[in-house]
N, C-alpha and C positions, 0 to 999 in steps of 0.2 A: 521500406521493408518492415512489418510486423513481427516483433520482437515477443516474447512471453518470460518472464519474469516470475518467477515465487521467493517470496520475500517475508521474513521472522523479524519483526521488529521485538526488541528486549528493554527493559526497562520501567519507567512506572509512566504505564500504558495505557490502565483502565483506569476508568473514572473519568475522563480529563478532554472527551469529547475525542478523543484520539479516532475512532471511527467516522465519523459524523465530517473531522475536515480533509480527514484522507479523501472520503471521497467529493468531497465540495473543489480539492486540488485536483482531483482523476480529471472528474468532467470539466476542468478549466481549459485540462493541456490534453484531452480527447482520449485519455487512458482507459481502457476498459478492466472489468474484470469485478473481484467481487473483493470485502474483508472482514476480518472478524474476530474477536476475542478469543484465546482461548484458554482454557482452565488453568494452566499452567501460569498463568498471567500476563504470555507474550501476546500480540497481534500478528496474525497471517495475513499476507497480502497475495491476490492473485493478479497480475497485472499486466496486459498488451497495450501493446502503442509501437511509434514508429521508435526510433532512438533518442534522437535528441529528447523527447516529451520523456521518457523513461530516466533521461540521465536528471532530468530538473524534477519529475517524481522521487528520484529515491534521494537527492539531494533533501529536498522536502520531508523527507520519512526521514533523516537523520535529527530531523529538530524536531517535527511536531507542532502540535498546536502549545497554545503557552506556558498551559500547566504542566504538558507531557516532559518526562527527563528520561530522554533516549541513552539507552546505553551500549549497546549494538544491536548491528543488521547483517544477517545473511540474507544473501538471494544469490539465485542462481537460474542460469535459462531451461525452462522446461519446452514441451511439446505446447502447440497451438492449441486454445479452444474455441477460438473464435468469438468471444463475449460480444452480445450488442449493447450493453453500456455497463454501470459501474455500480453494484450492490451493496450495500451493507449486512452483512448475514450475522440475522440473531442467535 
């Protein structure tokens, strides 16, 4: 079953390729959806999959790539969008 996920990663986010492996981790484990910086300085994540790929996505999202220093995450399940794969939104 296809799950939907929105997801605020907090922390020091930008800069640090934080977009670029989020989504290199989406399309590993079949994740769809899109992500993206926002002013504020957090990253949003939009994100479908089945469960299991979702539980080892946002496991992934608590660490980051190696420069990133996560310091929390909310998400929470929204409504489907049906994404056909995984965007970076400038």
């Amino acid at each position: 079953m296809t799950t939907h996920l929105d997801i605020v990663v907090k922390g020091k986010v930008h800069g640090v390729f934080y977009r670029a492996a989020t989504k290199a981790v989406a399309d590993q484990l079949g994740v769809k959806g899109w992500v993206k910086n926002n002013a504020d300085g957090d990253v949003s994540i939009a994100a479908e999959g089945d469960k299991i790929a979702l539980e080892m996505f946002l496991d992934w999202c608590h660490e980051g790539p190696e420069h990133a220093r996560v310091t929390s995450i909310e998400s929470h399940e929204g409504e489907l969008k049906n994404y056909r794969n995984f965007d970076v939104v400038k």
